[in-house]
C-alpha positions in Angstrom: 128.2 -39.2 29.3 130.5 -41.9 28.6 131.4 -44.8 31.0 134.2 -47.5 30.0 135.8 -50.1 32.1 139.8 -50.4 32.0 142.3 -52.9 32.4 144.0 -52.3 36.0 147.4 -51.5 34.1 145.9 -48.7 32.5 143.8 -47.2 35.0 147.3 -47.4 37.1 149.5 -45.6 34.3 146.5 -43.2 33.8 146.5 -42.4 37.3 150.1 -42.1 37.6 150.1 -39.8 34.5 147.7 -37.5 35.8 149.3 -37.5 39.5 152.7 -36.4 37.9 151.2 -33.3 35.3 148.6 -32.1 37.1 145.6 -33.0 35.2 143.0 -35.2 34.9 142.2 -39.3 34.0 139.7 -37.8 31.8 141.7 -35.2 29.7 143.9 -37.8 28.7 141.4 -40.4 27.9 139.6 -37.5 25.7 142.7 -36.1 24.4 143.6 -40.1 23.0 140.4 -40.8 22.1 140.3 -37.2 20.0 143.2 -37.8 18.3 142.4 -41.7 17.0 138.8 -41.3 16.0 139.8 -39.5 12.8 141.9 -42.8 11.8 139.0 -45.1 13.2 137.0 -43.6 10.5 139.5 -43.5 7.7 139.2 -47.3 8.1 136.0 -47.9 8.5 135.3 -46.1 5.7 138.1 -47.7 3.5 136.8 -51.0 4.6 133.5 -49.7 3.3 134.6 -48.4 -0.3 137.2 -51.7 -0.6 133.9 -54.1 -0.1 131.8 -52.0 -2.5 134.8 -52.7 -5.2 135.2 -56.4 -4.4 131.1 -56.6 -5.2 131.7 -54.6 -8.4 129.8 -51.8 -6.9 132.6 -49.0 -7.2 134.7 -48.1 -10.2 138.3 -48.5 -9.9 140.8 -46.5 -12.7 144.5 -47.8 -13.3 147.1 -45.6 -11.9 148.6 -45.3 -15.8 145.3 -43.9 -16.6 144.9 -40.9 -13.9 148.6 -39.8 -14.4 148.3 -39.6 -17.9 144.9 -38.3 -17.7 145.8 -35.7 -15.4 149.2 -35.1 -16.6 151.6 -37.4 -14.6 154.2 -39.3 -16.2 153.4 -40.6 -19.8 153.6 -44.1 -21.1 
């Protein structure tokens, strides 16, 4: 169980929303929160690796190097 406190404006559009389609605050506020968690991750973990290669933690190749490694354009 979740509970989250919302600015009036978007408690009012939420409620108008689910007034005019038949359904509920809570589908929407699931549906939204389904469809953005996979990019809140994709950050956080992109933050994550982008630190661990600023301490010298991760290994970084050149984009020359994987294309002609793996058969991309030569140089």
């Amino acid at each position: 169980m979740l509970t989250i406190r919302l600015p009036q404006s978007i408690e009012k559009r939420l409620e108008k929303l689910a007034r005019r389609t038949g359904r509920t605050k809570t589908s929407y506020v699931r549906e939204a929160i389904v469809q953005h968690l996979d990019d809140l991750e994709d950050v956080y973990f992109a933050e994550q690796a982008l630190e661990r290669v600023r301490c010298g933690q991760e290994l970084t190749v050149p984009l020359k190097d994987l294309l002609q490694r793996h058969g991309g354009v030569r140089y």
